[in-house]
N, C-alpha and C positions, 0 to 999 in steps of 0.2 A: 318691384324690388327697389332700386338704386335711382333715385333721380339724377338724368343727367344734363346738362347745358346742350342748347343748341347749338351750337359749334362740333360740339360732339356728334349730338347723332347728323351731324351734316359729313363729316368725315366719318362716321360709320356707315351712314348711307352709301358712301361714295369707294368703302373698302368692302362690302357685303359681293360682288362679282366676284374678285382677287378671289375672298375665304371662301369661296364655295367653285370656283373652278374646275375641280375635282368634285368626288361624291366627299358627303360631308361627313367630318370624321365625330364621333361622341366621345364628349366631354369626361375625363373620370373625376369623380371625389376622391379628393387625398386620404389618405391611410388615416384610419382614427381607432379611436378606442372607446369602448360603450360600458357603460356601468351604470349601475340602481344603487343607491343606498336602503339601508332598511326600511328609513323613512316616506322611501315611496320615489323620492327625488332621481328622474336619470338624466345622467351626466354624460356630453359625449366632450370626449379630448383629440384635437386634431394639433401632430408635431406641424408645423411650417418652420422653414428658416430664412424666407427672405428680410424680414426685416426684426428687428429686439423688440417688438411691441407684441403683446398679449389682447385679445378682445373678447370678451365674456358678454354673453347672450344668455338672460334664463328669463322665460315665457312662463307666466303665471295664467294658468283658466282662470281668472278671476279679470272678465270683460265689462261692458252695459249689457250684456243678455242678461247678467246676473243685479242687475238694477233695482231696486225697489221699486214698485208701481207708485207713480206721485212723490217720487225723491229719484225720478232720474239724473244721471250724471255723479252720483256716488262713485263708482269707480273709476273717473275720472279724477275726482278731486281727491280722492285715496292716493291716487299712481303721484298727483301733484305736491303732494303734501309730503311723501316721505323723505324728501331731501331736507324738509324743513327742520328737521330735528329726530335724532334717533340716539338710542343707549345714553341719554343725558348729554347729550355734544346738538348744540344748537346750528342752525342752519350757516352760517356764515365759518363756524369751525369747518363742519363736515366740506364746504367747499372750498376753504384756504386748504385744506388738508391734502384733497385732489388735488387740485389745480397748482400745488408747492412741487408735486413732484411731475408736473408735466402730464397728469391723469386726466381721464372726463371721466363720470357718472351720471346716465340721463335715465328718468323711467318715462316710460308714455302708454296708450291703454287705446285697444279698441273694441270692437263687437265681442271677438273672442277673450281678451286676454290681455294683461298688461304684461309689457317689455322693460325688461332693464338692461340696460344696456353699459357696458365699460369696456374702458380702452389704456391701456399702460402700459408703461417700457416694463421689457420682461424681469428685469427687476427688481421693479413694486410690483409683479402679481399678489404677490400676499397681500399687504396693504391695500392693495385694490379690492382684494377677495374679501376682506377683513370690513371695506365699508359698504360693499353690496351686502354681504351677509346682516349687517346693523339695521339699515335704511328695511330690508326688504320683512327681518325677524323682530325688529326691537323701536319700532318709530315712535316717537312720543308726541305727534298731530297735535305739539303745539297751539294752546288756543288762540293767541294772538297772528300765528301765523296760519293756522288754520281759516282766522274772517278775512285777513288781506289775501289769501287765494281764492277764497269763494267769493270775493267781491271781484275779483279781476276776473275770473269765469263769469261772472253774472252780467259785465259790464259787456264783456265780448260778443256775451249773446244776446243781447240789447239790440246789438248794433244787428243783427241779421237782418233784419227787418227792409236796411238800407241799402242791402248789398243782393239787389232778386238771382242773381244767380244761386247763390248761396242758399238764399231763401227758397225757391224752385226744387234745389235739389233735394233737399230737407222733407219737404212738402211731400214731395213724388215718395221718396223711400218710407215716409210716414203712413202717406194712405192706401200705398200699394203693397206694404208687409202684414198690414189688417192686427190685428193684437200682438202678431208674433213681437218678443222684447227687439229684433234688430229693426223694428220700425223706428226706435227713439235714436234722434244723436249720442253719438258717445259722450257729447261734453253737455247734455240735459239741455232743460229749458228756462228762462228766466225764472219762473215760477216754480218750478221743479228745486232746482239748487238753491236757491231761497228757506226752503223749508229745510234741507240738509244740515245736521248739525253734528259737534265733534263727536258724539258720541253714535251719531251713524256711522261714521268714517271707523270707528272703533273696534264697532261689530262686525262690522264689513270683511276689515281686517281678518279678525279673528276667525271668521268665516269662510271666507276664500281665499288667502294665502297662505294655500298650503302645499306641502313638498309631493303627499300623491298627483301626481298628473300634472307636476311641474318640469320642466326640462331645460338642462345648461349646458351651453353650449362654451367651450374655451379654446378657441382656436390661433396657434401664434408659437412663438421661441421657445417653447418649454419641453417640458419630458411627462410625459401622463406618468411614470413610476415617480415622479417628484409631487406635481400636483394634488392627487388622488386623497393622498392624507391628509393637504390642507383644505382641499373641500370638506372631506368626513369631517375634519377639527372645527370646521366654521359652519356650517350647515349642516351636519348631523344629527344636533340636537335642534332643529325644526322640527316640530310637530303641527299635527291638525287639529285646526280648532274645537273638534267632536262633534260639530254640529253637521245633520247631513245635508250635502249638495245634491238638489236637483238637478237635470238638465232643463235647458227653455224646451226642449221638444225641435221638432223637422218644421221651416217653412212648410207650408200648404201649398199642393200641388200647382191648383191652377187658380185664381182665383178672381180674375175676369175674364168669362166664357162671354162674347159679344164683347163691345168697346162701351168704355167709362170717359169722360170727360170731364175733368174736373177745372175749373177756371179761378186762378185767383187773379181776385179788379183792382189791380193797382192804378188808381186813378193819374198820376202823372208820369208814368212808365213810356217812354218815347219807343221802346224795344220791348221784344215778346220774348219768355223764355219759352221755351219747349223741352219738354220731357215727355219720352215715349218707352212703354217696357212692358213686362210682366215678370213673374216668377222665375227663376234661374234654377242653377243646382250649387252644392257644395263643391270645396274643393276637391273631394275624393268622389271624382266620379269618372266612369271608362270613358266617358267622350271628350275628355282634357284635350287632347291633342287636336281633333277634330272644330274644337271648341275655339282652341287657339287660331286656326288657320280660319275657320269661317269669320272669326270678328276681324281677325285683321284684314279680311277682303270688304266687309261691311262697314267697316269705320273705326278698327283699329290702328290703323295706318295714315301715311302722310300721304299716302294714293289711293286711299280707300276710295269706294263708291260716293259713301256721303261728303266726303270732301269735294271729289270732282263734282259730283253733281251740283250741288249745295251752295260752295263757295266757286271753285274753278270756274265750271260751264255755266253758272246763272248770278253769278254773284250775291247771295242769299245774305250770306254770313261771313263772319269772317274765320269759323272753325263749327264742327259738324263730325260728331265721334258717337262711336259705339263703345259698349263695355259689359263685361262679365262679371260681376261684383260677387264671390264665393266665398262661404263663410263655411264655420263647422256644421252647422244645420242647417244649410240651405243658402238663397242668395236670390240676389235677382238679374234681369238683361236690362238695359236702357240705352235711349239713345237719347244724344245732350246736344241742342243746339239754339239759337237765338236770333232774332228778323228783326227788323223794321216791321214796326205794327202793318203799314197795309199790306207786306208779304207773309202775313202771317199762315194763310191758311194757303199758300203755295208752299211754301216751306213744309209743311205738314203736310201735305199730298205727296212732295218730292220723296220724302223719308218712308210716308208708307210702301208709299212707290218702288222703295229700294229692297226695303223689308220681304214686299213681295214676289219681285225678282230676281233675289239669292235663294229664292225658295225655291220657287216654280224655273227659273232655268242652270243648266248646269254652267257652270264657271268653264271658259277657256283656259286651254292650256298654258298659256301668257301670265294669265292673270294668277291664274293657280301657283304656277312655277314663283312669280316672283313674288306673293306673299309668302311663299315656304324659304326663299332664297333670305328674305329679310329676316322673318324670324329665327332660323338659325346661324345667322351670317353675325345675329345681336348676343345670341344668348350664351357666351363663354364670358362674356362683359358683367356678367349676373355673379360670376366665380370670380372674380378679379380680385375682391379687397378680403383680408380676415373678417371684418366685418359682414359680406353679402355670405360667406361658408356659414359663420353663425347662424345666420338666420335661414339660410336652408338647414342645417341641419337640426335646430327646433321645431321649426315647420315642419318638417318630413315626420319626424316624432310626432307633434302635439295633432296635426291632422291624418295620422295614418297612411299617410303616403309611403309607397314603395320607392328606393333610391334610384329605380328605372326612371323616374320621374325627371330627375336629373341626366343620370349616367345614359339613358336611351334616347333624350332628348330629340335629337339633330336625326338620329334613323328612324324615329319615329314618325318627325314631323316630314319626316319624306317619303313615308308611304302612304300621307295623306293622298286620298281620289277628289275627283269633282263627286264624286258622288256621296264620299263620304261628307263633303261639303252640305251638299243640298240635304243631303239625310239630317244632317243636325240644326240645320235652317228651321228647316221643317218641325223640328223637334221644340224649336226653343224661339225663334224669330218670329213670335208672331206679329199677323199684319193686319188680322182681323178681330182678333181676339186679344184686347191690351186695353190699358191704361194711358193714357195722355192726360198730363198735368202742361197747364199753360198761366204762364202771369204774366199780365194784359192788361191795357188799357181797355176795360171790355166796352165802354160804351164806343168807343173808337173801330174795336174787332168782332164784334157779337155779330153780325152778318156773316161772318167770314167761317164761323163755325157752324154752320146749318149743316147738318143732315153726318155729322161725324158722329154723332150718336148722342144718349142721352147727356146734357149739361147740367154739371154742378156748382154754382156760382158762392162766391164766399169771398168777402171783403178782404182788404191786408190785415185789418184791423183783429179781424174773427181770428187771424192765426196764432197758435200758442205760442 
């Protein structure tokens, strides 16, 4: 959710005993109100009165799953472009106009969906409402400013190349999603957005932004009997483009049975990345909670395993994390860390090492207690601003999540077991059967990978 400052989670860390001294209490969602328009579009309204600001959240399924093959990052440069000009008012209008009354307007776009996002004194809600509704129904993808966004996209991802973490990451989720479309980046490939032109952005449009299986979210100073009618007034007549949406389909189950290794030879690389993973699940799945406490014992945390081990007890690295990447169809697990070339293939031992000891033993009760103690000790922090209610209450809509998801949080995450631990280890941690992606100076580390399974070597140069 909320990116926060270290400062913060150091005085979070250090208030998580205090909140949980007691059994922990769950969280409710404030009082709202849910509606559909004819058009398809549902709208939830939530009264708050701490401060005169309104924040508006509406989630479009129209992500990079929906990508063109060989014109990736269309969606991206869509979500980028609509501020640039809409209803005839040019880009620099549309933002003196915000920005006169104290207003933001942001869009951004990923795997599933692009976001738009506003924020304004309760006020300008109309006005505010008035230029989300433009930007998102009526853009006009300006062709002069449609090539200065696609050059600044094209420019940035130039630069990957020079940045291996970056690159690394890219790579891993590239060859480990196999054809499915969340293999590609959301913001495409140099080559990809190159061939993009205004009249894809166009289609695109027309295509996939639409009001069915859209959701808006308006939370802040108002009255939903006030609101209601100037959504229907501004957004009502959105229609669908007539054209029918597919889905991408479900990630694939498993889809390295045995270990893959794949090696990108970055010939002056003084440092190795490492990526280690397979297949995940989506966000709507029963092991959520279970999911949460095993990664934050594995390498979700600032005490995880791969930390101590990794960086702490052997001094490896200087960070060594786990993560559960969930999308609407699927996701993957990975584990993200970086050595000194000649610790390369201790670093990769250490990690399997860890993979397979959250599996095969059960977690202490220490160890257990205080990753359940952290993560509900953090998670009211996630409710804090209108802006983080918005996006859970899109989220919960656009991925079919139940509000227990929320509202059970904290009881939930406390009747995790060690056992249910090791049961989802087991399930999703694999130690034997995975993908490891590494960028290496191989002529420097190719000893150091014997016998970790088959290698696939590939220049920096070979990459897209």
């Amino acid at each position: 959710m909320k990116r926060i400052g270290l400062l913060f989670w150091v005085a979070a860390l250090l208030t998580v005993p205090r909140l949980l001294s007691a059994a922990p209490k769950d969280v409710k969602l404030p009082p709202y109100q849910e509606y559909t328009l004819e058009n398809g579009l549902k709208i939830f309204i939530v009264e708050t009165r701490e401060v005169p600001l309104v924040t508006m959240r509406l989630l479009i399924p129209a992500g990079s799953a929906q990508d063109i093959s060989g014109r990736e990052g269309i969606a991206n440069l869509t979500a980028n472009t609509l501020m640039k000009g809409a209803a005839g008012l040019g880009a620099e209008e549309i933002s003196e106009a915000i920005e006169g009354v104290g207003g933001s307007l942001q869009v951004g776009s990923g795997r599933d969906a692009t976001y738009v996002n506003g924020s304004f004194m309760a006020r300008d809600f109309s006005r505010g409402l008035d230029f989300l509704a433009k930007v998102v129904i009526k853009p006009d993808f300006p062709e002069e400013e449609f090539t200065r966004e696609k050059g600044i996209v094209k420019a940035e991802l130039l630069s990957v190349k020079e940045e291996p973490s970056a690159l690394a990451s890219r790579e891993f989720v590239r060859r480990l999603l196999g054809e499915h479309p969340y293999r590609n980046p959301v913001d495409g490939y140099p080559g990809s957005v190159e061939s993009i032109t205004r009249d894809d952005l166009v289609r695109f449009h027309r295509d996939f932004y639409r009001p069915r299986g859209s959701v808006l979210a308006i939370v802040g100073d108002i009255k939903a009997g006030k609101v209601l009618p100037q959504v229907k007034k501004k957004l009502g007549s959105w229609k669908d483009g007539g054209t029918d949406v597919s889905s991408p389909g479900r990630v694939t189950a498993v889809q390295f049975p045995g270990r893959k290794l794949v090696v990108i030879d970055k010939p002056d690389a003084t440092q190795s990345q490492i990526r280690i993973g397979n297949i995940g699940v989506s966000r709507k799945t029963p092991d959520h909670f279970p999911l949460l406490v095993a990664n934050n014992i594995l390498g979700g945390g600032f005490t995880s395993r791969l930390m101590n081990e990794i960086r702490v007890n052997r001094g490896l690295s200087y960070t060594a994390r786990s993560r559960m990447q969930r999308y609407l169809q699927g996701g993957y697990f990975s584990v993200l860390t970086f050595t000194k070339n000649e610790t390369l293939r201790e670093t990769i031992d250490v990690a399997l090492a860890e993979l397979d000891r959250i599996r095969t033993e059960k977690v202490g009760t220490e160890e257990l207690e205080g990753a359940k103690m952290y993560l509900s000790g953090l998670f009211p922090f996630d409710l804090e601003t209108n802006d983080d209610l918005a996006e859970w209450f899109t989220d919960l809509s656009f991925y079919g999540l139940d509000k227990d998801v929320v509202e059970k949080y904290r009881s939930e995450i406390d009747k995790i077991t060690s056992e249910d631990v090791q049961r989802v280890a087991n399930k999703y941690f694999h130690a034997g059967d995975n993908f490891i992606l590494v960028l290496t100076n191989y002529q420097e580390t190719a000893g150091q990978l014997e016998g970790l399974g088959p290698v696939e070597v590939i220049t920096v140069d070979e990459v897209r």
